[in-house]
C-alpha positions in Angstrom: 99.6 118.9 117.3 102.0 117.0 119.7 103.6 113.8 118.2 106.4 111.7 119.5 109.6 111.5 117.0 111.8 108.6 117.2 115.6 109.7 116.1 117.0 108.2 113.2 119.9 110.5 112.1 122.3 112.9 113.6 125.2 114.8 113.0 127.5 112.5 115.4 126.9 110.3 112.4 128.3 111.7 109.0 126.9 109.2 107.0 123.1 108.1 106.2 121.4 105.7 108.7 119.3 103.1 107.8 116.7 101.7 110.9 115.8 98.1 111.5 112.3 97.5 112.6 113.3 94.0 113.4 115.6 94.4 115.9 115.1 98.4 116.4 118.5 99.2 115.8 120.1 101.4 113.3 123.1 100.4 110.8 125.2 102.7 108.9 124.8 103.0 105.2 127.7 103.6 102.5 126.6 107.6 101.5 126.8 110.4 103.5 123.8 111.9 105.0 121.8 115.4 103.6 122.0 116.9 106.8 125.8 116.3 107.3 126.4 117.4 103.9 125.0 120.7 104.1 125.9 121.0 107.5 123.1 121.2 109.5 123.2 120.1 112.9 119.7 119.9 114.0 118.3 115.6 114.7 116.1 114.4 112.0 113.8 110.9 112.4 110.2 109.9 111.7 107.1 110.5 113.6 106.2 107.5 115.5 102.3 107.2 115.2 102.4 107.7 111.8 104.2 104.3 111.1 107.7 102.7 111.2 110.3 102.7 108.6 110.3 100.9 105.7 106.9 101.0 106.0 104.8 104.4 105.1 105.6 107.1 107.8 106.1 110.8 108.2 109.5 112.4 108.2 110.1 115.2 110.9 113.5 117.5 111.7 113.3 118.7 115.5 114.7 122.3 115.8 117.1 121.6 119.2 120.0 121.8 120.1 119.5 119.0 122.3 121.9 115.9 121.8 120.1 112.7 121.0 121.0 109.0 120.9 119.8 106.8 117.6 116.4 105.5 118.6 115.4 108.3 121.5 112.0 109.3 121.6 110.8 112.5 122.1 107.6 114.4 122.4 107.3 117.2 119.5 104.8 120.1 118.5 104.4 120.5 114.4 105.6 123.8 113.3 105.7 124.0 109.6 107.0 121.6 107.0 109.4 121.2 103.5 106.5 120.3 101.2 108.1 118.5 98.1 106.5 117.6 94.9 107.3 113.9 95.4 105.0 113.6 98.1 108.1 113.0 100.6 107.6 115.7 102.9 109.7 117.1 105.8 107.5 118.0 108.7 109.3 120.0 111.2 108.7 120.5 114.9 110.2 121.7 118.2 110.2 120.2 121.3 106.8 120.5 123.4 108.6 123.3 125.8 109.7 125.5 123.1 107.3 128.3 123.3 107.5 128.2 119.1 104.2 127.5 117.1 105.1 128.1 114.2 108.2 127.8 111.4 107.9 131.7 111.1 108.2 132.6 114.8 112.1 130.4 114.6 115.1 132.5 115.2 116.5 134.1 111.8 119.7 131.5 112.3 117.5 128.1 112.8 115.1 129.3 109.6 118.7 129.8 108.0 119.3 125.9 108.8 116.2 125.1 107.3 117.2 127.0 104.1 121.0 125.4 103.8 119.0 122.0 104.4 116.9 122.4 101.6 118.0 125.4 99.5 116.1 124.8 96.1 112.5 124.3 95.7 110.0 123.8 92.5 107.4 126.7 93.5 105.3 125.7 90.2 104.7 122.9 92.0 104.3 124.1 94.6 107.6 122.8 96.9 108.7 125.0 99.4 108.7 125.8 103.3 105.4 126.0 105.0 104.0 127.1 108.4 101.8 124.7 110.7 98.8 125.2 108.9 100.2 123.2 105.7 102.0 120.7 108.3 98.5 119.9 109.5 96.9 119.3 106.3 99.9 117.4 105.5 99.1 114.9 108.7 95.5 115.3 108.1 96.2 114.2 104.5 98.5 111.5 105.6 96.4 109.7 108.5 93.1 110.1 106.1 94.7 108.2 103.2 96.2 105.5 106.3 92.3 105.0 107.0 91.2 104.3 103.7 93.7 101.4 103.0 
């Protein structure tokens, strides 16, 4: 499944960013950002068809080590996906040249990333890292529910 994310955090910037739709900029908030936290380096935004911020969307992480600026667009293949409990879930993706289809085919030291970034997971609950399969339901899930409103 190729998507387009739109770049709404990276580590250039330690703290969190917060996007406005209104003049599609980005301003810095007060706390400092999970990713820069726990150090991982990798950009993090929102999948553009799915919706804009505030407004319902669907987070993604891009597994680069591409450089981008706030804003840039960029098109992505879904290879797994942070399932949380809360119903905030992380997709993640590559870009569409990476010959990666899925979380489990990432390099030991990108799937370590993905670990530091989210370390702890409810598994009664089923929270956890996924492979595309459960990405897809995820968007599946996602665009069905967008239909019915």
């Amino acid at each position: 499944m190729i998507f387009t994310a739109k770049i709404e955090q990276t580590y250039a910037y330690p703290n969190r960013m917060k996007y406005i739709a209104e003049t599609d900029s980005f301003i810095e908030k007060p706390m400092e950002s999970l990713p820069h936290a726990r150090n991982f380096k990798q950009p993090y935004g929102w999948i553009k068809e799915s919706g804009t911020p505030p407004c319902d969307h669907l987070d993604v992480i891009v597994m680069t080590d591409k450089e981008y600026a706030l804003g840039e667009e960029d098109k992505v293949k879904l290879i797994g996906v942070f399932y949380r409990s809360d119903g905030d879930h992380k997709l993640v993706s590559v870009r569409i040249d990476r010959e990666v289809d899925d979380i489990s085919e990432l390099p030991d030291t990108e799937q370590e990333d993905l670990r530091r970034l989210y370390p702890r997971a409810d598994k009664e609950k089923g929270e956890g890292w996924y492979g595309r399969e459960k990405a897809e339901e995820v968007i599946t899930e996602f665009f069905t529910k967008k239909k019915e409103k």
